[in-house]
C-alpha angles and dihedrals in degrees: 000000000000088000099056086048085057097045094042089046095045089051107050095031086048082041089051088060113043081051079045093054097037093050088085124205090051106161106247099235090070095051095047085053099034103052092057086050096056096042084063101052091049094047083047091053091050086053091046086059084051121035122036086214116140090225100080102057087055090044088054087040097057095035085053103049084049094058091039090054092041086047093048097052087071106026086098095064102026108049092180085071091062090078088052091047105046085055102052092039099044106027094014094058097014098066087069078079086074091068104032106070096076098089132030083239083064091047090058102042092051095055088051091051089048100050087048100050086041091058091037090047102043092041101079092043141099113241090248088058094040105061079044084053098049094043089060097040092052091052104043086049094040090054093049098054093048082055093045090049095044094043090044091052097037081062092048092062105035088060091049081058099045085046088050096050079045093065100035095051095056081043090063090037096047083043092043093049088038086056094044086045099056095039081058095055086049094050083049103047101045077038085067128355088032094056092039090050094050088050095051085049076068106051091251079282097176093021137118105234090215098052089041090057082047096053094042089055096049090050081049088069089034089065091039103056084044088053093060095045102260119140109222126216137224112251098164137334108305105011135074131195136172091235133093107232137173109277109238109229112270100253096065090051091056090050088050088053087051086053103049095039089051084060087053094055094267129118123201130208120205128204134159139044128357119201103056122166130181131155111287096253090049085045094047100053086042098066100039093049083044087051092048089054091056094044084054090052093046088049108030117025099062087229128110092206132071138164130220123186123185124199138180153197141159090284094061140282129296130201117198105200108193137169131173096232140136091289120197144211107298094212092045096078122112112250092220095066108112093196108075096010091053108004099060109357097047106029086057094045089052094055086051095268142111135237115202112189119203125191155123142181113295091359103096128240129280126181131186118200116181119187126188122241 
């Protein structure tokens, strides 16, 4: 809008003065205090199209009233300045309709300076000259303010759609991190109550008694600090706290995995590399989904060996989990099970990274997770 006022204004003051220059036998006096003038009103166009600062258009208002009087003062005895005259008078003042349509106090401002420069411009005019003048001066404002009124609301309702989009968009957003939270708190809870639960529907058959109490009581502060609204964090496979400690390497955490599962009944076997760093949220989902791996082969593959092999390069680290179990059909599984759909599949693909699955009846599992870096 501003801008439109700038580039209106520019044209038909810069247009004013070339008509002004070319007139010939214009007394001095008027050029040495009209090009001044009009340097001001330019300068004071540039600022509109920059600052939204009231002071310009009163600078161009005044400037402008000031040519049009000077102007006037001659336009009796020197016709060729009319045309001058009539621009600055009805684009060069007349494009401050475009911004000022906005509020009822610009309404008001732009029907004083058109009644002014109207007066200043008609009064040193015959009355021929001065219906042409009118004419002219009704339909140069009146186009301006058309223009005023359609740019002012064109903005109006840019800006309710971009505050729709606005609201719609942190709609999607509130309802896209409500959904990942609560697919976290499911990872989490079949991650932990629900495996200790399954193991207790069992009788803890496999299980060390002592590990299962430590693992019951550690779910216990898992529910409780659910239960006051914290959201807990992943520190590690299998345990959850609300601080922010130092991750152990990776490699510490995987030979934790092989301890507490040998306390489950089931032993795990580690090859590959030794040394394997990632950032702590890729680290994070990798172990869980790693340790879920491991809890699927203790449940669900009949077997109390598995191996895991982990393997790196500059791209990121992999982990091959493999048993040599019953299997089972790969599309076959219900999509409702969180333990291989959220638990492993999901909770990589969320980090970057992919999860293959291969397996069949009576070959045994093996899962590939790969994780960027």
């Amino acid at each position: 809008m501003r801008t439109a006022a700038w580039v209106e204004g520019w044209v038909f003051t810069l247009s004013s003065l070339v008509c002004l220059l070319i007139a010939g036998g214009i007394p001095g006096h008027v050029l040495a205090l009209g090009l001044p003038l009009y340097a001001v009103m330019l300068a004071g166009y540039v600022m509109i199209g920059r600052s939204s600062a009231t002071l310009w258009i009163v600078v161009v208002t005044v400037a402008g009233l000031a040519v049009g009087a000077l102007l006037g003062s001659v336009v009796v005895d020197h016709a060729a300045v009319l045309s001058a005259l009539l621009l600055v008078s009805g684009g060069g003042i007349g494009a401050l309709a475009i911004v000022l349509q906005g509020s009822l106090s610009g309404r008001f401002y732009l029907a004083a300076a058109f009644l002014v420069n109207l007066t200043i411009a008609l009064s040193s005019m015959t009355s021929d000259e001065a219906v042409q003048a009118l004419a002219i001066f009704l339909v140069s404002w009146t186009v301006n303010v058309i223009v005023g009124i359609w740019i002012t609301d064109s903005v109006r309702r840019a800006r309710d759609r971009i505050a729709r989009l606005g609201a719609v968009h942190r709609a999607e957003r509130w309802a896209s991190e409500l959904e990942a939270q609560r697919r976290r708190s499911a990872r989490l809870l079949h991650d932990t109550v629900l495996a200790t639960l399954t193991l207790l529907a069992h009788s803890g058959r496999g299980v060390d008694p002592d590990a299962l109490r430590v693992q019951a009581s550690d779910d216990a502060v898992l529910l409780r600090q659910l239960r006051h609204g914290e959201t807990p964090i992943p520190r590690s496979s299998g345990t959850y706290n609300l601080r922010t400690d130092q991750a152990p390497p990776v490699t510490q955490s995987i030979k934790a995995l092989q301890q507490r599962f040998k306390r489950r009944g089931l032993q795990v076997h580690w090859h590959g590399d030794g040394d394997v760093t990632l950032p702590p949220h890729v680290r994070s989902a990798f172990l869980l989904s790693l340790g879920e791996c491991l809890e699927n082969v203790r449940r669900h593959a009949q077997v109390d060996e598995a191996d895991v092999t982990i393997t790196q390069d500059a791209g990121g680290v992999r982990a091959m989990v493999t048993d040599s179990g019953v299997g089972f059909e790969t599309d076959g599984v219900d999509p409702a099970r969180l333990g291989l759909a959220e638990s492993v599949v999901a909770r990589i693909r969320d980090v970057g990274g992919t999860t293959r699955i291969f397996s069949a009846p009576g070959a045994g599992t093996t899962v590939v997770l790969e994780v960027p870096r």
